[in-house]
VEXTI-412906 format. One record per residue: residue in one letter; z, x, y of N, C-alpha, C in turn. Coordinates in steps of 0.2 Angstrom, whole numbers, plus 5000, padded with zeros to 4 digits. Layout:
BEGIN
+------+------+------+------+------+------+------+------+------+------+
: code :  n.w :  n.u :  n.v : ca.w : ca.u : ca.v :  c.w :  c.u :  c.v :
+------+------+------+------+------+------+------+------+------+------+
:    a :    Z :    X :    Y :    Z :    X :    Y :    Z :    X :    Y :
...
+------+------+------+------+------+------+------+------+------+------+
This chain:
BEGIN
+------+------+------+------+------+------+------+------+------+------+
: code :  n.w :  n.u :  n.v : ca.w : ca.u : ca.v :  c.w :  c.u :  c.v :
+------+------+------+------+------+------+------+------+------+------+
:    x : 4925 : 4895 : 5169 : 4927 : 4899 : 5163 : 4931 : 4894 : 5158 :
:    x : 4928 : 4895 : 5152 : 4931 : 4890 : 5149 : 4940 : 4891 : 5145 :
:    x : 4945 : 4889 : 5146 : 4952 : 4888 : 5142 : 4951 : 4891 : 5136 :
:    x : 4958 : 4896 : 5138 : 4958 : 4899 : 5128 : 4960 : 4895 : 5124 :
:    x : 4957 : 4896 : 5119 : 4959 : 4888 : 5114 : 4967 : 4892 : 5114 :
:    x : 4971 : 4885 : 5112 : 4979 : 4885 : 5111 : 4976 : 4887 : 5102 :
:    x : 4984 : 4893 : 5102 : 4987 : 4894 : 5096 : 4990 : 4890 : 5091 :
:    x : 4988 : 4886 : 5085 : 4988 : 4881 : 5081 : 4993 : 4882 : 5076 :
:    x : 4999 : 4879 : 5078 : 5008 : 4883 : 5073 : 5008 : 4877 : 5068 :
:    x : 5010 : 4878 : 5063 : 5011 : 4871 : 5059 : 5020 : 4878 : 5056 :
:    x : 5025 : 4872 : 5054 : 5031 : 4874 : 5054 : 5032 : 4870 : 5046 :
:    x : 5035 : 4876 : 5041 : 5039 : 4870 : 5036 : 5044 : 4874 : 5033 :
:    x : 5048 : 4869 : 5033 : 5055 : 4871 : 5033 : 5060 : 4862 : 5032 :
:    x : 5064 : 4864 : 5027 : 5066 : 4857 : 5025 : 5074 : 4855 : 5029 :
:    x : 5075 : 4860 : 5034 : 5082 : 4860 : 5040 : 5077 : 4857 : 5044 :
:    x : 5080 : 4850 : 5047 : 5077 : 4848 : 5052 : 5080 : 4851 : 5059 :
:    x : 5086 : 4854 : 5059 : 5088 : 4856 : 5064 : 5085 : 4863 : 5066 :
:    x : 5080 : 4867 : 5061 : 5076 : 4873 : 5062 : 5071 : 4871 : 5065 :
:    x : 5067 : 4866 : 5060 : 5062 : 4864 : 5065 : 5061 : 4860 : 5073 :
:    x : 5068 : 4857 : 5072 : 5068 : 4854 : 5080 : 5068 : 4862 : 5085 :
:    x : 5072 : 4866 : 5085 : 5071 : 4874 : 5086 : 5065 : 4878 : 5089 :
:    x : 5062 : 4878 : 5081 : 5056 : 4879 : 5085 : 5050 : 4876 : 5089 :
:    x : 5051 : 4869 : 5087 : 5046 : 4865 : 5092 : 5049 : 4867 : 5097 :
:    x : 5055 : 4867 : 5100 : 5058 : 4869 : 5105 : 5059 : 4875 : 5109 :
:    x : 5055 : 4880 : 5103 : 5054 : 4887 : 5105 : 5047 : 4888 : 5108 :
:    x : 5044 : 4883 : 5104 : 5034 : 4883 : 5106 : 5033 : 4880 : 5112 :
:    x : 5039 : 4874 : 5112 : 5035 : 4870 : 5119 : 5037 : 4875 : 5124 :
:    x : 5040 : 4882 : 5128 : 5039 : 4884 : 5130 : 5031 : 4890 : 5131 :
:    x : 5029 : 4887 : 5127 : 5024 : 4893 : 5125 : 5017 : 4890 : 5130 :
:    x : 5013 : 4893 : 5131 : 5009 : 4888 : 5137 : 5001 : 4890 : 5131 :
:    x : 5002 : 4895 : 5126 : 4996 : 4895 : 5125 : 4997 : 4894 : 5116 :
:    x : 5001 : 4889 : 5114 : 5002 : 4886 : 5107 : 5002 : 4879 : 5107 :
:    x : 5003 : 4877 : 5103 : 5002 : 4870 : 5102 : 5006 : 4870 : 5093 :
:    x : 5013 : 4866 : 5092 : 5014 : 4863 : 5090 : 5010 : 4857 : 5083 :
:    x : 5006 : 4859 : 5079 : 5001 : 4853 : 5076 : 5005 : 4851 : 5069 :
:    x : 5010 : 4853 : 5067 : 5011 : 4849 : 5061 : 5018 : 4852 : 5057 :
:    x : 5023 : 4846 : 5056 : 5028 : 4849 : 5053 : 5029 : 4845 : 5045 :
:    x : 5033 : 4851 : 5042 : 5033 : 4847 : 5033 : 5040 : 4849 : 5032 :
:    x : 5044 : 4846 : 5026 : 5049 : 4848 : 5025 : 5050 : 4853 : 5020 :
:    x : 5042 : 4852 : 5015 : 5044 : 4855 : 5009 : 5035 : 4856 : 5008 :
:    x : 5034 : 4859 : 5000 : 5028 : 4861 : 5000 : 5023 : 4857 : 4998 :
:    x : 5026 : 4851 : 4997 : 5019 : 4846 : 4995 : 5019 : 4842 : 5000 :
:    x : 5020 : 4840 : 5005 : 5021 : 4840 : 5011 : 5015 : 4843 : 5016 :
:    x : 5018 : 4850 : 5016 : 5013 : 4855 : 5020 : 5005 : 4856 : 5016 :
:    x : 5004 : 4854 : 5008 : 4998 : 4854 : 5006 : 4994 : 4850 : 5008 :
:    x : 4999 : 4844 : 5009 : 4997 : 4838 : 5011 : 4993 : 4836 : 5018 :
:    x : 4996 : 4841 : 5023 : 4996 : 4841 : 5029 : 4991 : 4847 : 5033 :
:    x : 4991 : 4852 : 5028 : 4988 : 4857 : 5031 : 4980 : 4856 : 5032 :
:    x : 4975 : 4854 : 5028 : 4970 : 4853 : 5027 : 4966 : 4847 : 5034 :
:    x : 4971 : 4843 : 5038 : 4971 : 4838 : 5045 : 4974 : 4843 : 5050 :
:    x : 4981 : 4847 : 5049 : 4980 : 4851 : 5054 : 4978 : 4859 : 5057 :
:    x : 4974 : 4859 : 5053 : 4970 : 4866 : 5054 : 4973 : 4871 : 5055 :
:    x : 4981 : 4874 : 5056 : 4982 : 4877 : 5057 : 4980 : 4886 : 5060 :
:    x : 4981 : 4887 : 5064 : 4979 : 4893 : 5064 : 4985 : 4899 : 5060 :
:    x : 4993 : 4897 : 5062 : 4998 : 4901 : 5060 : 5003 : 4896 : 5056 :
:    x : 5005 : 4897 : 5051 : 5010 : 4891 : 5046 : 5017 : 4896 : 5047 :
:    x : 5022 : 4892 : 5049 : 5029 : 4895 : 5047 : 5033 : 4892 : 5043 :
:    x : 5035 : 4896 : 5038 : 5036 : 4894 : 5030 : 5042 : 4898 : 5028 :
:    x : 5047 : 4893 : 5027 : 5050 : 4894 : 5026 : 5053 : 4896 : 5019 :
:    x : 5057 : 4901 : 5016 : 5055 : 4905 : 5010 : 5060 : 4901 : 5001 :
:    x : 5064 : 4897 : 5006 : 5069 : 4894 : 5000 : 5071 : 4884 : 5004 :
:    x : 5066 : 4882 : 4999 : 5065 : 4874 : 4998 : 5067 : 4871 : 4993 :
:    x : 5068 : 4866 : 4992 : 5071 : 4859 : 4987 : 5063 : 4861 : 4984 :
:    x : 5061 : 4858 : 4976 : 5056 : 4859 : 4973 : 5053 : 4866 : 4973 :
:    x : 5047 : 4864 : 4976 : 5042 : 4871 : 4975 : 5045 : 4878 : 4980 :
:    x : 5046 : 4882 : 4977 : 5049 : 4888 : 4982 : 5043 : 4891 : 4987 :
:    x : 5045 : 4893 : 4993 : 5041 : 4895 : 4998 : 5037 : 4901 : 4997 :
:    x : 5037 : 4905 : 4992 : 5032 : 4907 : 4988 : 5027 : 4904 : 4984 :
:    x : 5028 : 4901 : 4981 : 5024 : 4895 : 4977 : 5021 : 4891 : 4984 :
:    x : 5022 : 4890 : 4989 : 5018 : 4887 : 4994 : 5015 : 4890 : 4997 :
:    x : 5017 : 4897 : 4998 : 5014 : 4902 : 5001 : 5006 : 4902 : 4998 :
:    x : 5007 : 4904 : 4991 : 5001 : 4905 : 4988 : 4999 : 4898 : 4987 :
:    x : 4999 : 4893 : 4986 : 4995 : 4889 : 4988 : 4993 : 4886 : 4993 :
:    x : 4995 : 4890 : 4999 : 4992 : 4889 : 5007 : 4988 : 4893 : 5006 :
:    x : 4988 : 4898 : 5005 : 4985 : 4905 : 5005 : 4977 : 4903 : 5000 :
:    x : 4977 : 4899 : 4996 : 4971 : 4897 : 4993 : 4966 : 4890 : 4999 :
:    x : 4972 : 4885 : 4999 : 4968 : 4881 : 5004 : 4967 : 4880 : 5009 :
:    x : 4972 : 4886 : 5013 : 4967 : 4886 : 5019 : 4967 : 4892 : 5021 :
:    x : 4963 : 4897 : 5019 : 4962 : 4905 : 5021 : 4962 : 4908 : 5026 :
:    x : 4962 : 4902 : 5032 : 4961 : 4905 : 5039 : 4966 : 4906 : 5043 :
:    x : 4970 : 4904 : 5039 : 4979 : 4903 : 5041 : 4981 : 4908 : 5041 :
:    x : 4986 : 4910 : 5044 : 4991 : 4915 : 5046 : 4999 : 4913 : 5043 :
:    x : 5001 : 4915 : 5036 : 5007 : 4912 : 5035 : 5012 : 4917 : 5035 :
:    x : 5017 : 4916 : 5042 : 5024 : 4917 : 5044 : 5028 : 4916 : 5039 :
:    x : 5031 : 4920 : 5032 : 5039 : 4918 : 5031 : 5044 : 4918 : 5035 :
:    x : 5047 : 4912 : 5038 : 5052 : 4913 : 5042 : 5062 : 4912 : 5040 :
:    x : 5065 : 4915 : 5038 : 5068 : 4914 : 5031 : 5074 : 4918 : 5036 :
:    x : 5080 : 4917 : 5030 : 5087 : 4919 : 5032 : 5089 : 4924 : 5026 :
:    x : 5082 : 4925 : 5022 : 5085 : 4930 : 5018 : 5078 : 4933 : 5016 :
:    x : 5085 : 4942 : 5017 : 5080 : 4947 : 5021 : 5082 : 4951 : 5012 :
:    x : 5080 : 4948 : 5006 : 5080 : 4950 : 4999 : 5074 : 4954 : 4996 :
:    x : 5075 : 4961 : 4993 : 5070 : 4963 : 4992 : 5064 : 4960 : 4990 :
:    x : 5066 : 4957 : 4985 : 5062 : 4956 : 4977 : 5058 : 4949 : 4983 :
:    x : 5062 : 4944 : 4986 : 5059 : 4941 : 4992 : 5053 : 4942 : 4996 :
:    x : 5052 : 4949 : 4997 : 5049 : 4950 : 5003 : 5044 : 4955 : 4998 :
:    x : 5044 : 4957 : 4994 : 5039 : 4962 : 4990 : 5035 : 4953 : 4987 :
:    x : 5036 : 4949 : 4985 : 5034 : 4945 : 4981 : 5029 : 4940 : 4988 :
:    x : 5032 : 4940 : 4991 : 5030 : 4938 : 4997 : 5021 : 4940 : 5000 :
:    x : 5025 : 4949 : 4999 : 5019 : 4950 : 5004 : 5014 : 4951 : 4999 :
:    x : 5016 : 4951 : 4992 : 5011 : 4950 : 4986 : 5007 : 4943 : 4988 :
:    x : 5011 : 4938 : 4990 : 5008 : 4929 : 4989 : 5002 : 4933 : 4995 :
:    x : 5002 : 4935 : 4998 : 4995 : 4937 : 5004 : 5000 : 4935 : 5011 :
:    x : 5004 : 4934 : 5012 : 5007 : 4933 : 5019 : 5007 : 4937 : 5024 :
:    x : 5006 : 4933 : 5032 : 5003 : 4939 : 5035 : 5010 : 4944 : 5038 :
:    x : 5017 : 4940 : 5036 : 5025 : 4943 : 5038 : 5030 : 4940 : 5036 :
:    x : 5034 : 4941 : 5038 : 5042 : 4941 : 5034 : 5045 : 4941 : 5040 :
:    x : 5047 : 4938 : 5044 : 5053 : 4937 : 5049 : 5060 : 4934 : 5048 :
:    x : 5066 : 4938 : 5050 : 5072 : 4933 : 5050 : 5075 : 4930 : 5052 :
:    x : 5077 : 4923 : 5053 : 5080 : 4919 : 5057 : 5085 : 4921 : 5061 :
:    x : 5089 : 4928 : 5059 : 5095 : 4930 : 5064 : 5095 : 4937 : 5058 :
:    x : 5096 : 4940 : 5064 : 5098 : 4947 : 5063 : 5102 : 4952 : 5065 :
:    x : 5109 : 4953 : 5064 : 5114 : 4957 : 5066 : 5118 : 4949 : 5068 :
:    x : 5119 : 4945 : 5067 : 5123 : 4939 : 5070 : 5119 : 4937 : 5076 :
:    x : 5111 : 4938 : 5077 : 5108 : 4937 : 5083 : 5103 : 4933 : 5082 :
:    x : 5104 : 4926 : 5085 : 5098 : 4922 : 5082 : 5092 : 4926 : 5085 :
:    x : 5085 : 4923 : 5082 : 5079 : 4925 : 5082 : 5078 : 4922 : 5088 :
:    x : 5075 : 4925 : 5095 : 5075 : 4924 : 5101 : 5067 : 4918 : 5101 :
:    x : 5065 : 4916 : 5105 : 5059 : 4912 : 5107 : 5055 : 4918 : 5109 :
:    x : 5055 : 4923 : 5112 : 5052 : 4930 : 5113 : 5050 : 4931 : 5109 :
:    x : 5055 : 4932 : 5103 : 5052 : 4937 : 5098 : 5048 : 4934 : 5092 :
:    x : 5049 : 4926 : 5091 : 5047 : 4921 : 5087 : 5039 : 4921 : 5090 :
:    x : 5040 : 4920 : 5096 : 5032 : 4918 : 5100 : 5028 : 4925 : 5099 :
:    x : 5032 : 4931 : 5101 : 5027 : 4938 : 5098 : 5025 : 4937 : 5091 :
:    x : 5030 : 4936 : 5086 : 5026 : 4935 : 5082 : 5020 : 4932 : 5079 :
:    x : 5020 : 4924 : 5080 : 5016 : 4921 : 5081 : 5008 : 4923 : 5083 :
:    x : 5009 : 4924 : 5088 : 5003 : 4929 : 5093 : 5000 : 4937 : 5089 :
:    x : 5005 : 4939 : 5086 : 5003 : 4945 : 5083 : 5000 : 4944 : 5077 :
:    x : 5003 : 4937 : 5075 : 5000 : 4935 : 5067 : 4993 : 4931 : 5068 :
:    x : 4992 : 4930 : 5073 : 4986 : 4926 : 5073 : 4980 : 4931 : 5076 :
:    x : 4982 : 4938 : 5079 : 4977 : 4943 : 5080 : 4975 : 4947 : 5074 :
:    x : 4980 : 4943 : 5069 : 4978 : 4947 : 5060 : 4983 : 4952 : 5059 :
:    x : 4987 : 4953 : 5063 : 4993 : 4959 : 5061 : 4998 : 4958 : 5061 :
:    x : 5001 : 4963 : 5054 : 5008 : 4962 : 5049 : 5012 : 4963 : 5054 :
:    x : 5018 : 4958 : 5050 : 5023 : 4956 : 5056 : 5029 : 4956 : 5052 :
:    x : 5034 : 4961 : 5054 : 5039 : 4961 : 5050 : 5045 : 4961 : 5054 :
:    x : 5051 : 4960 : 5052 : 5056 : 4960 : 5056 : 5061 : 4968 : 5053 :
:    x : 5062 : 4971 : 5057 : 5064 : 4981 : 5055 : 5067 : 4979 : 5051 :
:    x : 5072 : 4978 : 5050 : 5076 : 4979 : 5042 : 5071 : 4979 : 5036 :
:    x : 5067 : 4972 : 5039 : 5061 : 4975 : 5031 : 5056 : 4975 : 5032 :
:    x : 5055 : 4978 : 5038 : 5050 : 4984 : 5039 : 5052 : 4992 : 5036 :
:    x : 5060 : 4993 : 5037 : 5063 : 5000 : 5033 : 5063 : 4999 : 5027 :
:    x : 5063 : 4996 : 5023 : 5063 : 4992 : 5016 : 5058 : 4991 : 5014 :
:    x : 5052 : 4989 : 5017 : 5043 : 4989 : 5014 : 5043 : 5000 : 5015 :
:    x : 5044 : 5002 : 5019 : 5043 : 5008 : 5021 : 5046 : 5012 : 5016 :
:    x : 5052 : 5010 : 5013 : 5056 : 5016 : 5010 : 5053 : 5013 : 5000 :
:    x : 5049 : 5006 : 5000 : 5047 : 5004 : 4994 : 5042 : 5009 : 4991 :
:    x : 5036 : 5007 : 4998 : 5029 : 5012 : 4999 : 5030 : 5019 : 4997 :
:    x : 5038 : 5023 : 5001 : 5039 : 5030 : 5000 : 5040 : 5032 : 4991 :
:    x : 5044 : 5025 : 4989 : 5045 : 5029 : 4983 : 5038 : 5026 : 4977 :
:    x : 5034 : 5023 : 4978 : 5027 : 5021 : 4974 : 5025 : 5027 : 4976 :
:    x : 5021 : 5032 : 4982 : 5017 : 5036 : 4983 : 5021 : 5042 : 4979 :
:    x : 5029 : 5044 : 4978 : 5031 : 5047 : 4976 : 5031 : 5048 : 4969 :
:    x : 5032 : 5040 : 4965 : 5031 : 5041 : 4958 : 5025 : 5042 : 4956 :
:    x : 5017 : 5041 : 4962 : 5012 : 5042 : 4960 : 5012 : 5050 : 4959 :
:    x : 5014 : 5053 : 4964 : 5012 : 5061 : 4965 : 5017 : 5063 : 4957 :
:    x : 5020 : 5059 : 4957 : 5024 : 5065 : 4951 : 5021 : 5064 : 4944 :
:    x : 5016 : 5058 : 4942 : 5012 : 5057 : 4936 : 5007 : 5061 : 4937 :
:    x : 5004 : 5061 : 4943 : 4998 : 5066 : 4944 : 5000 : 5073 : 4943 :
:    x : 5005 : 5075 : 4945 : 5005 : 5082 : 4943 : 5009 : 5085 : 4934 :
:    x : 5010 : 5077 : 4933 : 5015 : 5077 : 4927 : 5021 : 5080 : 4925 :
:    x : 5025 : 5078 : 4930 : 5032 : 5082 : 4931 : 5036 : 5075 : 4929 :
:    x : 5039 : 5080 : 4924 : 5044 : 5074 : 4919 : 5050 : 5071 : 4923 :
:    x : 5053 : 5067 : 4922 : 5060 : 5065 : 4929 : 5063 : 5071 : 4926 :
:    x : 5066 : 5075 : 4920 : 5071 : 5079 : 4920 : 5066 : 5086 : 4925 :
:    x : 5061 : 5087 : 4926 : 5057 : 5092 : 4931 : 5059 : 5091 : 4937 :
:    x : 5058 : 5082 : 4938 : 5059 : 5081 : 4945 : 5066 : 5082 : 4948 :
:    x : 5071 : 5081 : 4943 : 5078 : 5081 : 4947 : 5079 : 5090 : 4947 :
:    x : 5076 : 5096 : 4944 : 5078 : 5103 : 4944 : 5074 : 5103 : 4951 :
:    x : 5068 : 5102 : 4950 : 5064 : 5100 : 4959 : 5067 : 5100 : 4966 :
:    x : 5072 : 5097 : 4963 : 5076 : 5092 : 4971 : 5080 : 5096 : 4971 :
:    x : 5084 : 5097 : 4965 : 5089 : 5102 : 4968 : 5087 : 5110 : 4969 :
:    x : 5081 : 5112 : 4968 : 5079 : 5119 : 4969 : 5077 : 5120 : 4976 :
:    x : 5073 : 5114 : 4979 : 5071 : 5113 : 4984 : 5079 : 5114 : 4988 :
:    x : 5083 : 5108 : 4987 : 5089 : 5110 : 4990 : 5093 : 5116 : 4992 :
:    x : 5091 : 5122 : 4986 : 5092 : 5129 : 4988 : 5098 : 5130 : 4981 :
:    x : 5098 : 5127 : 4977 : 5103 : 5129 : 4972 : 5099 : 5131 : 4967 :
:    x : 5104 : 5137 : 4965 : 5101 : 5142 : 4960 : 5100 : 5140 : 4953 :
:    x : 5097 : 5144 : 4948 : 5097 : 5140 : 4942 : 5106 : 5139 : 4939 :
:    x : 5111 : 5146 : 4940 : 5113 : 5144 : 4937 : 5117 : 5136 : 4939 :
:    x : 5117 : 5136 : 4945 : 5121 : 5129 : 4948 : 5115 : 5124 : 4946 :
:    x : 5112 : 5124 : 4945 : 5105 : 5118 : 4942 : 5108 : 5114 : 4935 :
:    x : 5109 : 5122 : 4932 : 5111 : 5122 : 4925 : 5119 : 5118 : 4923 :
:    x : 5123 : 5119 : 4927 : 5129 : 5114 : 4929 : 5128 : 5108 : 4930 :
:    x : 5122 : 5107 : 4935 : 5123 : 5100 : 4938 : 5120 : 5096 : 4931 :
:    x : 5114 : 5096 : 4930 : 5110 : 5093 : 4924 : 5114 : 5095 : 4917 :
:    x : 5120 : 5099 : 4915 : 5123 : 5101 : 4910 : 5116 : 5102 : 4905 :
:    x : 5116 : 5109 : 4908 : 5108 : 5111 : 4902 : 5111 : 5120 : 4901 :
:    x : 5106 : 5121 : 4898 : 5108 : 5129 : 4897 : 5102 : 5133 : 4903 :
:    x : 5105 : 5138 : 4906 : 5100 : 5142 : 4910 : 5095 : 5144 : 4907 :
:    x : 5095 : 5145 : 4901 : 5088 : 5147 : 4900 : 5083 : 5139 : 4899 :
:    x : 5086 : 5136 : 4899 : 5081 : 5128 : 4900 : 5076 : 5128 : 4906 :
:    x : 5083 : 5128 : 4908 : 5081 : 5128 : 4919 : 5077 : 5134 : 4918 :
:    x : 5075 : 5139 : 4918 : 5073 : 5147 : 4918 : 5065 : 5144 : 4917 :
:    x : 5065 : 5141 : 4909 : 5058 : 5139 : 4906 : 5057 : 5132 : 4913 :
:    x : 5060 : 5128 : 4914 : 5059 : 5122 : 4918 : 5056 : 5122 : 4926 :
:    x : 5059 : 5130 : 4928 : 5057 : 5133 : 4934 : 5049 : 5135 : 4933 :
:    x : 5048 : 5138 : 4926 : 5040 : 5141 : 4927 : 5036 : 5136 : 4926 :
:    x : 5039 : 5130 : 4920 : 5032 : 5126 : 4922 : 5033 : 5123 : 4927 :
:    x : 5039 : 5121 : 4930 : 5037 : 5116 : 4938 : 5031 : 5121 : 4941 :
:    x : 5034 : 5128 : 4944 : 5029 : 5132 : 4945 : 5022 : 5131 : 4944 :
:    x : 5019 : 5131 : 4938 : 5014 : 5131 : 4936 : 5009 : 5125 : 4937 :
:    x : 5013 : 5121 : 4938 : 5010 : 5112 : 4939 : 5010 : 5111 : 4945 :
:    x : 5014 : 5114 : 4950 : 5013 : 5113 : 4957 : 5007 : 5120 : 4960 :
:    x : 5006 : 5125 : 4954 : 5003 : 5130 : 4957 : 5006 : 5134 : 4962 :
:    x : 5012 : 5136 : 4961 : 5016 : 5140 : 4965 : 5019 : 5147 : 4963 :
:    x : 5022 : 5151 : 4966 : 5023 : 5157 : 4963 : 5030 : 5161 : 4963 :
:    x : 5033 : 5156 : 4969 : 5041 : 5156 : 4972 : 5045 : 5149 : 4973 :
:    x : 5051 : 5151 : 4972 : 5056 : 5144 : 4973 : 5055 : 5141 : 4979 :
:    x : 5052 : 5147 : 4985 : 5051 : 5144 : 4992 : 5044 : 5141 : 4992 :
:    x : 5039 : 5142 : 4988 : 5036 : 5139 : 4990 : 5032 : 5133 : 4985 :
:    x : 5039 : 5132 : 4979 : 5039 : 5125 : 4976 : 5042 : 5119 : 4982 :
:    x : 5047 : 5123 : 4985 : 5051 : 5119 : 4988 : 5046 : 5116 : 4993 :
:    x : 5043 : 5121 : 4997 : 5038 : 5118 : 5002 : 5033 : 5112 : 5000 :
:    x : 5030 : 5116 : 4994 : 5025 : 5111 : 4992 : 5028 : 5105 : 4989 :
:    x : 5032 : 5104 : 4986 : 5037 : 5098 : 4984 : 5037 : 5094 : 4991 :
:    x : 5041 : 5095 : 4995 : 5041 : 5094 : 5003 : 5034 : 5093 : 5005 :
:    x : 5029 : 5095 : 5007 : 5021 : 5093 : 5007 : 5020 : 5086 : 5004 :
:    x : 5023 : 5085 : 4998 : 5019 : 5079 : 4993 : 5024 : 5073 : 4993 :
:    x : 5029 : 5075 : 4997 : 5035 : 5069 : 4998 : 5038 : 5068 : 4992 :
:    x : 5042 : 5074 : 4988 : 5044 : 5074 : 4980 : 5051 : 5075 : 4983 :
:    x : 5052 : 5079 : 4989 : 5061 : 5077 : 4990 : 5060 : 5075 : 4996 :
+------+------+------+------+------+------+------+------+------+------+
């Protein structure tokens, strides 16, 4: 029976003490292979196309080209690559922009005061090389709560409820009545009164109980 081919890691990262780490984390590993380290991204462009990587670990903030900027241009020349951000910072706009560039994950170096284990580094590896996104939870809850509020914004143009709809929405669902709506939004009750029939009407509902439902259904509170 023939040997499974080893999993082919290329590492870039311009701390050479990171990547001494991880070499140090793969030589453990009995079914990866170690094939190429850069400091920076012209470097790794330089390098990727001799060593064929299968999984690239990239790191997201370098001297010159940012690890996004190399991202996507791994991501163009060599497509068969798996590119790991391995990074110390867990920044929104970082990881939405990231997993735009086409990266297969966003892991972080330490998490809670807790470096990144060789366990966890190596599952990741192996998970990204089977084609599967790889996130570390904090932005994983953070890609999850982004998603929530995009499907949200989309349900609320499709039924074309104005934000001033949506916030009487959330609090109706809540259980507050108009005249307390009408406090909270400083509006007159007879606003909220006219504001309650067309929510109704848009959601195609008949009672406060079963806006609230259906709002709850579509993920609007």
């Amino acid at each position: 029976m023939a040997a499974a081919a080893l999993i082919r890691v290329m590492i870039v990262d311009d701390h050479p003490i990171v990547r001494q780490g991880v070499r140090s984390l793969l030589s453990n590993c009995a079914d990866m292979a170690l094939v190429g380290e850069a400091e920076d991204a012209g470097q790794a462009l330089d390098l990727v196309g001799q060593a064929r990587p299968d999984v690239i670990l990239l790191d997201i903030r370098m001297p010159g080209n940012t690890g996004l900027e190399a991202a996507r241009a791994l991501v163009r020349q060599a497509p068969q690559a798996k590119i790991l951000i391995l990074s110390s910072f867990d920044d929104d706009e970082y990881v939405t922009q990231a997993l735009q560039a086409g990266v297969h994950g966003y892991i972080l170096k330490s998490a809670s005061d807790e470096t990144l284990s060789g366990a966890e580094l190596a599952g990741a590896v192996r998970a990204a090389y089977r084609g599967e996104r790889v996130l570390s939870p904090s932005v994983m809850s953070r890609v999850v709560e982004q998603f929530a509020d995009l499907s949200r914004e989309r349900t609320r143009r499709e039924l074309g409820l104005t934000d001033e709809e949506t916030r009487v929405l959330r609090l109706l669902a809540a259980g507050a009545s108009n005249p307390k709506i009408a406090a909270e939004l400083y509006l007159s009750e007879t606003t909220i009164k006219r504001k309650v029939q067309d929510i109704f009407e848009k959601l195609g509902v008949a009672t406060r109980a079963q806006a609230a439902a259906e709002a709850a259904r579509r993920g609007l509170v």
